[in-house]
Structure formats: structure tokens, C-alpha cells
N, C-alpha and C positions, 0 to 999 in steps of 0.2 A: 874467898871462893876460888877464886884464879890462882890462889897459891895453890890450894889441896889440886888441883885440879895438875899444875905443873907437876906437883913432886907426887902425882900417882901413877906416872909412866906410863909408857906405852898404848895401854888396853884403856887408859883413861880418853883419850885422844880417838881409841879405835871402838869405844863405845858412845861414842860424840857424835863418832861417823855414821853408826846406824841409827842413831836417833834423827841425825839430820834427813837419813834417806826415810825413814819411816813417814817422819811427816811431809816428806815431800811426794811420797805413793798415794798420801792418805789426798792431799790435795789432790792430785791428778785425779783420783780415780772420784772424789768428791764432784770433779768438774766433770768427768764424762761419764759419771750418770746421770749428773741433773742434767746435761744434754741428749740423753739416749731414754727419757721418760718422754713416755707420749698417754695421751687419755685414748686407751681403747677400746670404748666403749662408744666413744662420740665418732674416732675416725673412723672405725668397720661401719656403723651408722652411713658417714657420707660415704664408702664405698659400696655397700650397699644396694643405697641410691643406682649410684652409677653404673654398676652391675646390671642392676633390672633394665636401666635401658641400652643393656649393653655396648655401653661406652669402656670398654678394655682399655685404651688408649690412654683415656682420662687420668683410670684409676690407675694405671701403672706409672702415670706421671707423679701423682700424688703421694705414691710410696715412693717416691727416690727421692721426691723434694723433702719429706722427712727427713733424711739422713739417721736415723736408728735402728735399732736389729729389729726392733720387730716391722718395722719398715719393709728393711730388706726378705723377712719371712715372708710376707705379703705380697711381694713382687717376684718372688721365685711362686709364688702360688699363681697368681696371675698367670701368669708368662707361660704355665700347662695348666690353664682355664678349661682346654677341652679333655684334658685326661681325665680317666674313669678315678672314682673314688678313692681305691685304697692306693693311687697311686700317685695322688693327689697328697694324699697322708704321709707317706714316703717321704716326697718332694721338700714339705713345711717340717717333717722330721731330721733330714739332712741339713735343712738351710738352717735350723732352730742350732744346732750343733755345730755348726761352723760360729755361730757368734759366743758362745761360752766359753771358749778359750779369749777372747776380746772383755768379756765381760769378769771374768778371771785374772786377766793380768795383772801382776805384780803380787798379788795376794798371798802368795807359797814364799815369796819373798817378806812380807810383812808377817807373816805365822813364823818365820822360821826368824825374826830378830826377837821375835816377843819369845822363843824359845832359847834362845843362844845368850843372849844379852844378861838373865842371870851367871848363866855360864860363865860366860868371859867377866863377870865382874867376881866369883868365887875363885876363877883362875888369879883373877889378881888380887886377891887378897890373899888367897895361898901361897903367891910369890911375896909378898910384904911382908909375909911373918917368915917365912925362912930368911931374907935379907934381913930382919931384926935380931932372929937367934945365931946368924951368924956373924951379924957384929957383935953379939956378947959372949960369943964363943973367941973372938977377936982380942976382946980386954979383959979376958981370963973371968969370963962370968961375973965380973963386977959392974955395976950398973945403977944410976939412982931410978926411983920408982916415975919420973918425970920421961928419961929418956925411952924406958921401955913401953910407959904410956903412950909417948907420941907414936916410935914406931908401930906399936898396932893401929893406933887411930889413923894413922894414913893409910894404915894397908885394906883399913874395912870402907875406904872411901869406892873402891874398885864394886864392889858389894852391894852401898847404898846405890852408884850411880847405874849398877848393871839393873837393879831393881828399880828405878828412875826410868831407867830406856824402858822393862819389858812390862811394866804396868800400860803405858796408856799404848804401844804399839800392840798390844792385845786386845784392847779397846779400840783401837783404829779397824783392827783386822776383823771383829767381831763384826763392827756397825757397814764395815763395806762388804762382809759375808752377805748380811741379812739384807742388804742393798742388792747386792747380786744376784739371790734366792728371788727376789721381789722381781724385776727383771726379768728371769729366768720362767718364771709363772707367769709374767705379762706377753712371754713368747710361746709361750704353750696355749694358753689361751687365744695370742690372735691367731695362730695354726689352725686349732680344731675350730675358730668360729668361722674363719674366712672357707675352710671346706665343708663347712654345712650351707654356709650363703652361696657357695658357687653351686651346690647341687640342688639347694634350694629353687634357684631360676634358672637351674637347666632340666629340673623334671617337667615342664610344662611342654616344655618342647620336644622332650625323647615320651612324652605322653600322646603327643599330636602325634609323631611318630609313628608310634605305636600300635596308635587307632586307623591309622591310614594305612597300615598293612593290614589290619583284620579285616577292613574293609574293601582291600583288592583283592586279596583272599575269598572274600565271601563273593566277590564281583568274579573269579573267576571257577568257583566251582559253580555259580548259577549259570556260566556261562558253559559250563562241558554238563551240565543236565539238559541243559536246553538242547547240545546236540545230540545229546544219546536220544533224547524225545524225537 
């Protein structure tokens, strides 16, 4: 194998190189999303909590001690707790957007080996067979069936190996897509749940509000009948 490997030149060596990079994206990005999943369903729960008795403070500690995006979605929410609704929506739409590009990295880079990697291995087996027909154009087109076998058999080793690298770097690319899609939907949903919960326990209070003006209202028009009386 080390032989075919030496005597396929070049593109042998630099289809080597994106395999090696490929599975080393697929690790990385393997590692930092099992670290940037969180259950959100259980933490909005305890924030929640905390919320109702408006403890801000709390919960905004609680999303940074997380350290993942939808962490940090939750902590730019917090942080304009007292802004009106659609601007609240805003807020979790910008922060949600800034982590996608984090949650994307390297990806365009692992789509684009699993696309090229056939390439460069058709490149070089289209280089192996010209180097074969031009050593038999060399010794006048005489050739035993042995030596013009081998040289094509080397030159499709470019071929197999480019097809080697872009099978499973498309498979890497596919299963960290659908990792990132998954992610991507765990950010969108703590967005719109944490600004239903924040309006949630602030209508109680823009209700008091509310009633406390109709009720100085009503306290001061009985008060300008009483002096026209």
C-alpha cells in the first residue's frame, strides 16, 4: 500500500492532506457541539422560576455559566427584559444570528473536500495515463501487456483514493449539517419561548398599571362633576 501510495505522486500525498483535515473538522466540530447542547426545556423551566420572582440578576448569571449559543440568545434577552415585545423579538433574532456563523464553521470547508477530492483524484489518473502513452510513444509503441497494465493500474489508484477521501467527508459533512440544523432550532426556540415568558410576568404588572389609571381617571372626572355641582 505504501508503495501504490509513493509511486502516485503528488495529488496522492495532497488527497492524504484533506482527508487528514476532514477528520480533524469532523472531530472539532463533534466536540463543540456536544458541548453547546443544553436541555431547553428543563433550563427556560428554571428560568422561569426566577423570572416570576424577578430575580434578573439570577438568570443572567445562569446563561453565561452555560457557555452555549443558546445561552448567550437568552442573555441578550434578559439584558432588555423591560423592552416592548417586538423588540424583544429583534434582540433574540440578531443574537440567534450571530451564533450561526460559530455553529457553521468549517463546514463549507468539509462540503468543498467531499466535492473536489473526486476531482483531484480524476486529475490524477488523467495524469497517469498520459505518462503511460507517453512512455510507449518513447519505445516506438512496443510494450508487453504486463507493463501497460501496471501503468494504468497506478494511475487509477489517484481515483480510488480521491473516492476514498469524498465518501465519508460527505458523510462527516452531512451528520455535522444535521447537528447544526438541530442547534439552530434549539436557538429559535429558546428565542421565542424566553419572550413569551418575559411577557408572560410582565402583563400582571402593565395590568395593575393599567387599572390604576382608569381608576385616577375615573377619580378625577368625579372630581370636576362635583365641582360644576
Amino acid at each position: 500500500m505504501l508503495d501504490l501510495i509513493s509511486k502516485g505522486g503528488a495529488l496522492v500525498f495532497l488527497l492524504l492532506g484533506c482527508l487528514a483535515l476532514a477528520i480533524a473538522i469532523f472531530f472539532e466540530r463533534l466536540s463543540y457541539f456536544h458541548r453547546a447542547e443544553l436541555n431547553i426545556g428543563e433550563f427556560l423551566s428554571g428560568l422561569a422560576s426566577l423570572i416570576r420572582r424577578k430575580n434578573y440578576a439570577e438568570a443572567l448569571q445562569e446563561c453565561v455559566a452555560t457557555r452555549v449559543p443558546a445561552g448567550r440568545v437568552l442573555h441578550a434577552a434578559l439584558l432588555r427584559h423591560h423592552a416592548p415585545r417586538e423588540q424583544l423579538k429583534e434582540i433574540v433574532q440578531e443574537a440567534g444570528q450571530l451564533e450561526v456563523p460559530r455553529l457553521e464553521r468549517y463546514l463549507s470547508v468539509l462540503h468543498g473536500i467531499a466535492h473536489a477530492a473526486p476531482l483531484i483524484g480524476l486529475l490524477g489518473t488523467i495524469a497517469g495515463l498520459m505518462n503511460t502513452f507517453a512512455l510507449l510513444n518513447k519505445v516506438g509503441g512496443f510494450a508487453t501487456p504486463a507493463q501497460v497494465s501496471e501503468g494504468v493500474y497506478l494511475s487509477l489508484v489517484t481515483s480510488a483514493l480521491g473516492l476514498a477521501v469524498a465518501i465519508p467527508s460527505y458523510l462527516f459533512y452531512a451528520f455535522l449539517a444535521a447537528k447544526s440544523r438541530h442547534l439552530m432550532h434549539d436557538l429559535e426556540r429558546a428565542g421565542i419561548e424566553i419572550v413569551n415568558i418575559l411577557e408572560d410576568h410582565r402583563e400582571p404588572a402593565a395590568m395593575a398599571e393599567g387599572g390604576a389609571q382608569i381608576v385616577e381617571f375615573r377619580n378625577s372626572e368625579a372630581q370636576q362633576r362635583g365641582r360644576k355641582a
